[in-house]
N, C-alpha and C positions, 0 to 999 in steps of 0.2 A: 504494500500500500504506500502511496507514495505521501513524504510527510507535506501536510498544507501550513502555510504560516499566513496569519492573518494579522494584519499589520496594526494598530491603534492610529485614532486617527490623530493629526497635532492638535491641538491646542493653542496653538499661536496663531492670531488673528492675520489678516490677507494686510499686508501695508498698503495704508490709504493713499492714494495722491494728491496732492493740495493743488486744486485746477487757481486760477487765478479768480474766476467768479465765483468761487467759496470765500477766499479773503474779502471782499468786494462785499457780497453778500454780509459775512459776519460785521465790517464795518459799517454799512450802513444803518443795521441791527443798534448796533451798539450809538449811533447818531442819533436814531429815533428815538432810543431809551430814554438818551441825554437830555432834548428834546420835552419830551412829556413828563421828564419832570416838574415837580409842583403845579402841574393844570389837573383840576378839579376829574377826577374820574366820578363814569356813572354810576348811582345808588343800585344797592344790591337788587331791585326790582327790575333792575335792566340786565336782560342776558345776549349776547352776541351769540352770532350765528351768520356764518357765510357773508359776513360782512353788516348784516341786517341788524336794526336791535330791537328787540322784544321784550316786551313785559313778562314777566312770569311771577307769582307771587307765591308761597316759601311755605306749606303747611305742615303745621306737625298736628297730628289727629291721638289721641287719646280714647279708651273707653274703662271706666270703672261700674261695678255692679248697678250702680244709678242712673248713669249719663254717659253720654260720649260728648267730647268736647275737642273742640277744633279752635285751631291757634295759627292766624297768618300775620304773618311781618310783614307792612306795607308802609315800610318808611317814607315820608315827604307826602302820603296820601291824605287828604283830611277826608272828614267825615260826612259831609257831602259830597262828596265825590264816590261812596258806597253806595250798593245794595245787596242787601241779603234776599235769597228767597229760599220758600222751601215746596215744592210741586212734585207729587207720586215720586215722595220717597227720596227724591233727589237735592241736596243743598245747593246753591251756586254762590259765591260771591261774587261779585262785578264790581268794576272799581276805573278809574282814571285816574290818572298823572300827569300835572303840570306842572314844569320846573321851567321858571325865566331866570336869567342871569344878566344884570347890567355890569359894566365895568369901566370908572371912566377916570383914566391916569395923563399922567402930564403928556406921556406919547402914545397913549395909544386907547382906542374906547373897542371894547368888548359886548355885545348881547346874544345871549343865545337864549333861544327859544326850541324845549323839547315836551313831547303830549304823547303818552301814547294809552290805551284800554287795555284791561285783561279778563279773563272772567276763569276761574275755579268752581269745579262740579265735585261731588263729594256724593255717592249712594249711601243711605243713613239705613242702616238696619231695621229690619219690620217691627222690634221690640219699642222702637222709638214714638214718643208719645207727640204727635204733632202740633198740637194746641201748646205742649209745652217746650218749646224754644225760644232761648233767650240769645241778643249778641249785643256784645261790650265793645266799643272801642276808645281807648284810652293811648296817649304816646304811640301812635301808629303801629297797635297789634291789635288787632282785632281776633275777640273771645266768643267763638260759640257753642253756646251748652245747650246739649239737646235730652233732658232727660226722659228716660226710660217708663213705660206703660210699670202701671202698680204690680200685674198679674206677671212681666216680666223680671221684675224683682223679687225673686224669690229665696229664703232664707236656704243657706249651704247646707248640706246634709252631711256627714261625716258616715263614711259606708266603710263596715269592718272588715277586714283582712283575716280571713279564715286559713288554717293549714291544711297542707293536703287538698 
């Protein structure tokens, strides 16, 4: 039988080559950075995409034996600018944002002008008691509590553990 050797493969990466439009590239990288420092970036309710920007708004959803409660971060939103609703089952919030910005210095005057909508849908579980929803908005988080039907509140049971 003839003997096979099977070789390992290396481990030492392929040497890159440094074309000139990668220096090129990483410098202008590094200008842009320069650049945008200290200019106002956008509130975290703004997300990029493909160059676009879009609202998205940030939920964290909870449920205890009682209620389920929903928590969204809508920083720079006020409160007119909300709606809540609640329709077969379904929560949404809806909301807008506008942000102006003047700026006016010995050389140079700045305004920007930004608007955009979002809306969050939320399916609330059948235990939920519809008449009773409540929503808080305080410091740009808006709180809602939606508690639970009485018959779905039902006291824990403690179920014993047999051997054998």
């Amino acid at each position: 039988m003839p003997n096979i050797e099977i070789s390992k493969p290396t481990t030492t990466p392929p040497a890159r080559t440094h074309h000139v439009f990668d220096a090129l590239r990483d410098e202008m990288d590094r200008a842009f950075e320069r650049f945008e420092q200290g200019w106002q970036r956008w509130p975290s309710l703004f997300r990029g995409g493909n160059g676009a920007e879009t609202m998205m708004a940030n939920l964290d959803v909870h449920e205890d034996a009682k209620s389920v409660m929903i928590e969204a971060d809508l920083p720079g939103v006020e409160e007119k600018d909300l709606s809540v609703t609640l329709a077969n089952g379904i929560l949404t919030i809806k909301g807008e944002k506008k942000h102006e910005r003047e700026e006016k210095k010995e050389d140079y005057y700045l305004c920007e002008r930004s608007f955009g909508s979002f809306a969050r849908s939320v399916r609330l579980p059948d235990t939920i008691d519809e008449s009773k929803v409540d929503a808080r908005f305080d410091k740009g988080v808006l709180k809602v509590t939606a508690a639970k039907r009485p018959e779905a509140v039902k006291a824990e049971k403690k179920i014993e553990i047999k051997k054998g």
